[in-house]
C-alpha positions as a printed Julia matrix, in Angstrom:
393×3 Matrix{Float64}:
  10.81   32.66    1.38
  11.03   30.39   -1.54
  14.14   28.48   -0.17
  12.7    28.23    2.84
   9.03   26.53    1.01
  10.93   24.39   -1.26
  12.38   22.92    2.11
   9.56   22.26    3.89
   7.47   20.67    0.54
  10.62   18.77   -0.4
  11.88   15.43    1.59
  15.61   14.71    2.12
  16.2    11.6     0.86
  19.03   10.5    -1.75
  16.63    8.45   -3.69
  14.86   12.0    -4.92
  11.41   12.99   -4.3
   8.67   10.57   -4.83
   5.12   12.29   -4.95
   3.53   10.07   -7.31
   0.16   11.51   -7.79
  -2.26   10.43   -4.91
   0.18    8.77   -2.93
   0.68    9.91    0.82
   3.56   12.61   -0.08
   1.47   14.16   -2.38
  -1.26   13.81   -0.3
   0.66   16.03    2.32
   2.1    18.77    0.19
  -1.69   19.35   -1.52
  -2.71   19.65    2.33
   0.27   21.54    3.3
  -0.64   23.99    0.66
  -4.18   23.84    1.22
  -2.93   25.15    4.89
  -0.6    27.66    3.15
  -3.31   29.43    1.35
  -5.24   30.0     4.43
  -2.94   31.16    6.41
  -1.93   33.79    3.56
  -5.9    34.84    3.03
  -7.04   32.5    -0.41
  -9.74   31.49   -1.21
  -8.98   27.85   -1.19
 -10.95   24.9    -3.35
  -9.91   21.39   -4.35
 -11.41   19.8    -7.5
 -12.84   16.69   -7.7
  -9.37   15.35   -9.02
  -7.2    16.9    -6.25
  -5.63   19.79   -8.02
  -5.79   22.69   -5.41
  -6.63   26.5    -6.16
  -5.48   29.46   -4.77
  -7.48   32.55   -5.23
  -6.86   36.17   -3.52
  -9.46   37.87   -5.1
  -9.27   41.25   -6.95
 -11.44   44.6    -6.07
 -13.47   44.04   -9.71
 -15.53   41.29  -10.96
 -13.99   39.16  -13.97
 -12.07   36.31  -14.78
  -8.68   35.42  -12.83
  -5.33   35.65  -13.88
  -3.31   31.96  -13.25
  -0.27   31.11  -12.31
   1.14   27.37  -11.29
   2.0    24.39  -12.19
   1.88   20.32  -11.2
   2.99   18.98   -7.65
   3.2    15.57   -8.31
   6.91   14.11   -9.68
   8.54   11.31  -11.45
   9.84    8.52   -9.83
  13.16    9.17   -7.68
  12.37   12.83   -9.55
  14.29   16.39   -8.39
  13.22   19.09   -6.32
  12.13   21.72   -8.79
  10.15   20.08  -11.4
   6.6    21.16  -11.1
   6.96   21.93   -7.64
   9.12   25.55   -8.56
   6.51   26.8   -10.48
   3.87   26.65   -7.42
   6.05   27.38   -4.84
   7.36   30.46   -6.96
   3.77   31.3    -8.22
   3.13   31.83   -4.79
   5.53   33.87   -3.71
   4.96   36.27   -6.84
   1.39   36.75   -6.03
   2.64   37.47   -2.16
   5.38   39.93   -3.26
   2.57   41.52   -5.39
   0.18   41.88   -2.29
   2.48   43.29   -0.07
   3.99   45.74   -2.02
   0.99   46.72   -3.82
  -2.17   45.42   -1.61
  -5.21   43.9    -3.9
  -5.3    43.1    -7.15
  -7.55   44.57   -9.13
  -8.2    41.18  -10.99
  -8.2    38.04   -8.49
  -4.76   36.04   -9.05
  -4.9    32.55   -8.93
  -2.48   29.84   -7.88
  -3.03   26.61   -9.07
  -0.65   23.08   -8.38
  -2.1    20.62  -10.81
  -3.13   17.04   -9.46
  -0.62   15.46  -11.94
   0.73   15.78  -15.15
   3.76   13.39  -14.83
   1.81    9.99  -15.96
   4.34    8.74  -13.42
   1.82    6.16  -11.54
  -0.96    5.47  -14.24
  -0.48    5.28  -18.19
  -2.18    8.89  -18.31
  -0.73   12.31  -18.28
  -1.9    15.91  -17.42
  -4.95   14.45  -15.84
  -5.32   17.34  -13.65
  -5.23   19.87  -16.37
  -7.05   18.05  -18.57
 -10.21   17.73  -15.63
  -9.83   21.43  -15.43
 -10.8    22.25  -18.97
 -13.34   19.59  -18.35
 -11.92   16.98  -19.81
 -12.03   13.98  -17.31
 -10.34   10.48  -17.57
 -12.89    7.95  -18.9
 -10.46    4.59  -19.38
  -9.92    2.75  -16.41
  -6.6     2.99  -15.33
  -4.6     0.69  -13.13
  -0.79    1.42  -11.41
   1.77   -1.27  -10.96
   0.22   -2.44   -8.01
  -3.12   -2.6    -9.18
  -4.67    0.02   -7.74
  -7.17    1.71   -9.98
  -6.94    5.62  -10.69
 -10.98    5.76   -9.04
  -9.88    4.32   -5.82
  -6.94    6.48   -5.31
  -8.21    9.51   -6.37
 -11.19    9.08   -3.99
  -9.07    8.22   -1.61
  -6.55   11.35   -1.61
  -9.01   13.63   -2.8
 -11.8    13.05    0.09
  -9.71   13.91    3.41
  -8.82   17.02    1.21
 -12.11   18.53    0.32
 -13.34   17.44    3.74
 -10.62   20.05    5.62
 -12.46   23.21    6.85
 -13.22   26.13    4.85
 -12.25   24.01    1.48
 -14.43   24.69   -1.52
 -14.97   22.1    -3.53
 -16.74   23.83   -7.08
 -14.06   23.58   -9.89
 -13.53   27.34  -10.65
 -13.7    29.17  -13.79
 -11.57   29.04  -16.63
  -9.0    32.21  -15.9
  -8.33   35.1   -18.37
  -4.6    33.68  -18.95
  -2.44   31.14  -17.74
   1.42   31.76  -16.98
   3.82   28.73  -15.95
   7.18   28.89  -14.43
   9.27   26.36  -14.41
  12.73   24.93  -14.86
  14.17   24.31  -18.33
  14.75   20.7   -17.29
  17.98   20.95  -20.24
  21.5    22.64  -20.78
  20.69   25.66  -23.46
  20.19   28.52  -20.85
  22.98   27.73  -19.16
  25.0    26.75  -21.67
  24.05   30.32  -23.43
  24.51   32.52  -19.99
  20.95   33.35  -20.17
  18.82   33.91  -17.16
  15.03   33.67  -18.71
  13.73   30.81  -21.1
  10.9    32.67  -23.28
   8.68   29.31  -24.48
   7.58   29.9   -27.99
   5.79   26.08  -27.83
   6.05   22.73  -26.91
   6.68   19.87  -28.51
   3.88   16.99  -29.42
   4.43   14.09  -27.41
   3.41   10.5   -28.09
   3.66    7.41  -26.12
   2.97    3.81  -26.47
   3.0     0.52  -24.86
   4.81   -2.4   -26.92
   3.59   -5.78  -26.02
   5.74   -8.6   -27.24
   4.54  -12.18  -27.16
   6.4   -15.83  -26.72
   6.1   -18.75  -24.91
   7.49  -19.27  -21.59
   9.37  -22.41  -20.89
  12.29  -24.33  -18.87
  15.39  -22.26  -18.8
  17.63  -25.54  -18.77
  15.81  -28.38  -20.98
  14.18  -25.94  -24.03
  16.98  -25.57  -27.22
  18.29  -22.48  -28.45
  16.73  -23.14  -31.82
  13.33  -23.94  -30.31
  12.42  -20.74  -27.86
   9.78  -18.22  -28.15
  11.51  -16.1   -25.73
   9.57  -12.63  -25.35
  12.93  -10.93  -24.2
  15.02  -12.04  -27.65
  12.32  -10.51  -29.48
  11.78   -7.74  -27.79
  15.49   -6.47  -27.25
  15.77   -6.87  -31.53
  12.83   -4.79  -31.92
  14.0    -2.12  -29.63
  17.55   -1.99  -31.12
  15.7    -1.54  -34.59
  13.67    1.18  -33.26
  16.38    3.14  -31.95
  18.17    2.62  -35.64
  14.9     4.13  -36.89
  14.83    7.03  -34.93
  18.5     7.99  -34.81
  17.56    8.32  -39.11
  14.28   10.44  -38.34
  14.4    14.31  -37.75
  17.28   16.39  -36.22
  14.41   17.24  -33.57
  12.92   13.82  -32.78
  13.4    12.23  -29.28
  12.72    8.61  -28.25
  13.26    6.83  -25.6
  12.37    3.29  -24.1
  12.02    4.07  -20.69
  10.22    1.37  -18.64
  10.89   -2.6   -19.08
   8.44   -5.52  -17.63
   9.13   -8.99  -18.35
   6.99  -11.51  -17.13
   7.37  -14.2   -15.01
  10.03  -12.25  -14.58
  12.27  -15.69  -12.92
  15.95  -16.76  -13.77
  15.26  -19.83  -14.76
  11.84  -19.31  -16.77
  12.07  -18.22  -20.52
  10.51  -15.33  -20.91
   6.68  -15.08  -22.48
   5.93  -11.93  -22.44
   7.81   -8.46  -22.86
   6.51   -4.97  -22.73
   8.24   -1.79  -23.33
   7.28    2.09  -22.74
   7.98    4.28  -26.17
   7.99    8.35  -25.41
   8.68   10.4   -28.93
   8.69   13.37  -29.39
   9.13   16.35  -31.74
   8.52   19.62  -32.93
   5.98   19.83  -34.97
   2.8    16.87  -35.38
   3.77   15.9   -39.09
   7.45   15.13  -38.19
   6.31   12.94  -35.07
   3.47   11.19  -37.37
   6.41   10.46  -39.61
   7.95    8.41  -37.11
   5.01    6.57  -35.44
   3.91    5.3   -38.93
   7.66    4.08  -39.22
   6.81    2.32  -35.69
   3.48    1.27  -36.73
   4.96   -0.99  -39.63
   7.36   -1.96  -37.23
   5.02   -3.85  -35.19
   2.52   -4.74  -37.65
   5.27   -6.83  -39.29
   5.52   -9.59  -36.1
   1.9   -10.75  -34.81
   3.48  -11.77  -31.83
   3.46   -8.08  -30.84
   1.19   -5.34  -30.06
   1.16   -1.52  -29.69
  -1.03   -0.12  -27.63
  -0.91    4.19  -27.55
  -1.22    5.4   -23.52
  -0.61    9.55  -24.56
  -1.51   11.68  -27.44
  -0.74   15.45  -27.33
  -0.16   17.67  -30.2
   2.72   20.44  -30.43
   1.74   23.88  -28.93
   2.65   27.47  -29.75
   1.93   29.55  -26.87
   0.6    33.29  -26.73
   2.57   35.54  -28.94
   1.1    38.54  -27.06
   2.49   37.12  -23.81
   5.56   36.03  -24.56
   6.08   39.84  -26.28
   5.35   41.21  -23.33
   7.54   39.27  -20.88
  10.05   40.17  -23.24
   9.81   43.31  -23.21
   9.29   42.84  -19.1
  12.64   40.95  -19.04
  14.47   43.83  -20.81
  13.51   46.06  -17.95
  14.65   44.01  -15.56
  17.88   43.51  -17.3
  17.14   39.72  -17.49
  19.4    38.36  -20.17
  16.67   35.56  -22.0
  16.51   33.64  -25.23
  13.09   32.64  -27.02
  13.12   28.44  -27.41
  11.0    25.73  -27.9
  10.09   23.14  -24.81
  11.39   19.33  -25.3
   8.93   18.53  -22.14
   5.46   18.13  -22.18
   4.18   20.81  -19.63
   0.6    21.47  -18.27
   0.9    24.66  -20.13
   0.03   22.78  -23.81
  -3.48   21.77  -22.33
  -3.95   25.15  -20.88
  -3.57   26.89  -24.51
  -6.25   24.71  -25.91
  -8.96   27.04  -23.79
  -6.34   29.93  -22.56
  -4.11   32.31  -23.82
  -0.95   30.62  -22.41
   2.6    31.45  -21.85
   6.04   29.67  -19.92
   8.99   31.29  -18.3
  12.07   29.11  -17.66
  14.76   29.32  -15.21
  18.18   27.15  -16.03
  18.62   23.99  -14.47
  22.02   23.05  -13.91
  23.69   20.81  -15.9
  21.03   20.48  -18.11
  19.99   17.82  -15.12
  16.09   17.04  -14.62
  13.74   14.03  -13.65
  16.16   12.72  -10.72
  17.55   14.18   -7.57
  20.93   15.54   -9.08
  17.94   17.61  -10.41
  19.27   21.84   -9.83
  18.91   25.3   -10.22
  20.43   28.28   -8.22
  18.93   30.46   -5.44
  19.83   33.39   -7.45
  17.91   31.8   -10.89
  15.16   30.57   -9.02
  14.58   34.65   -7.64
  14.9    35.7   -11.12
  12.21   33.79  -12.48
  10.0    34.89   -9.57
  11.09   37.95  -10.29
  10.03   38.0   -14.02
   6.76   36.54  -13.13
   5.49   38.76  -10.45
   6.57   41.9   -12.9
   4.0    39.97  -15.63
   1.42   38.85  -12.78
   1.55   42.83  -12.28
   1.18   43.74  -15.4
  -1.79   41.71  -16.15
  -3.84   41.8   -12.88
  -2.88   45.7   -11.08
């Protein structure tokens, strides 16, 4: 079943998947699921953000126990990311219901608007809404499109489809995520099951650098203010900065924008994504006050913060028990720490939260060599319908 669903919610195309929150694929796979959950019996509501709930409801009154994850992607992303952990969520809670009927607490599915920050400089906007925490800066995507008009735009058809409720649910009792490691250490270690201890805090920026654009042929070496000289400097110092920090710190300069962006123009203006991470909030805060006296030192440039999430230890109680879970399955697993910012580190700020991971081949993620086996996909079903069980029959 789960082959067959990643199939149908996945496109064929080379260039990877691109379900950039609110665009027209991920317009189709929330209504494709929407359709999904009907036709399997849910309960079915959209929230005023787009993220889509599935609920089968339980024979006693009380709060719901979650499963799920995000559907939207990266750019030119892979066919697992976020979308494994919906698609597998769901075909848990079905296993569960056939071989066992009703719960007696009501399971929930739930595929997340977006957590990527793929299209707008925000991330986990579709958790976030769910705790009640909606966006309030105005946000624009490379087009200019604003994050209001697209959300109203994708959102509307959705909550206008029959029998779609459109009252953001309640909080569940706990919240479990699968998902694909997205890195080599399962594999690499022959293990089967990824028990998530926490997650790491996550910071990102926007680096503005300023010069004076100008004649390409006619304007001297010695007399340029060219945005791209400066800017390629400070990012070779930044990386020299980081690759001295922590053992556990990431950083990475992964989007460039020079403007007017012409051969024959000096450039006079650069700008520059930063993503750091690490594992714990004082070793990242290390860092960005390293990067903070990096910028304040040229006035030509300017730092602007687009993502702020702190590190995450998830539910001891949990992760004990789908450990002990895994043993009786004979699932060979190994407790680690997440390098990727998941939906499941907003979730723990109101839930008691836990992650299973799956290996993903290679170590490959976040592009469409992006892969895990058949047989490691089932076993992470597996594991979670065994720990849906336990927590709901």
């Amino acid at each position: 079943m789960l082959t067959e669903l990643l199939a149908q919610f996945n496109v064929a195309d080379k260039s990877g998947q691109n379900r950039l929150v609110y665009n027209a694929a991920w317009q189709a796979n929330q209504q494709r699921l929407i359709q999904l959950g009907q036709e399997f019996g849910a309960k079915v509501t959209v929230d005023d953000y787009g993220s889509v709930y599935l609920d089968f409801p339980g024979s006693q009154p009380g709060l719901a126990v979650a499963t799920g994850s995000h559907m939207d992607t990266v750019q030119h992303g892979g066919q697992y990311d976020g979308l494994y952990g919906v698609l597998g969520g769901l075909c848990a809670i079905e296993q569960l219901r056939q071989t066992y009927d009703r719960p007696r607490k009501t399971l929930r599915l739930i595929a997340f608007s977006e957590e990527e920050g793929s299209r707008f400089p925000a991330a986990f906007t579709g958790s976030k809404f769910y705790l009640g925490q909606p966006q309030t800066q105005p946000l624009l995507d490379d087009a200019g499109i604003s994050f209001e008009t697209a959300r109203q735009q994708a959102v509307t058809p959705l909550q206008a489809l029959p029998q779609v409720h459109t009252k953001r649910p309640a909080l569940p009792a706990t919240f479990t995520e699968l998902h694909i490691e997205q890195g080599p250490r399962l594999k690499l270690a022959h293990k089967a099951i990824g028990l998530v201890t926490g997650i790491v805090a996550q910071r990102r920026y926007v680096v503005t650098v300023h010069g004076q654009a100008n004649h390409a042929g006619t304007t001297p070496m010695i007399h340029r203010q060219d945005a791209v000289q400066r800017a390629s400097a400070l990012m070779t110092h930044l990386y020299d900065v980081a690759q001295q920090g922590s053992a556990s710190l990431t950083f990475t300069i992964g989007a460039i924008t020079v403007h007017p962006n012409v051969d024959n123009v000096i450039a006079g203006e650069c700008r520059f994504t930063v993503d750091c991470r690490d594992e714990t909030d004082a070793k990242l805060t290390q860092f960005t006050q390293q990067l903070d006296a990096c910028v304040a030192a040229d006035p030509q440039v300017t730092l602007t913060p687009t993502l702020t999430v702190s590190a995450t230890r998830l539910s001891h109680a949990l992760l004990r028990q789908n450990e002990l879970l895994a043993q009786e399955l004979g699932l060979p697993y190994e407790q680690l720490f997440s390098g990727a910012g998941h939906d499941s580190q907003i979730m723990y700020t109101a839930v008691p939260t836990t992650m299973l991971f799956v290996p993903s081949d290679n170590g490959v993620s976040h592009c469409p060599e992006e892969h895990t086996s058949a047989a490691d996909l089932a076993k992470g079903v597996a594991l979670l319908a065994a720990s849906l069980y336990q927590q709901a029959y």
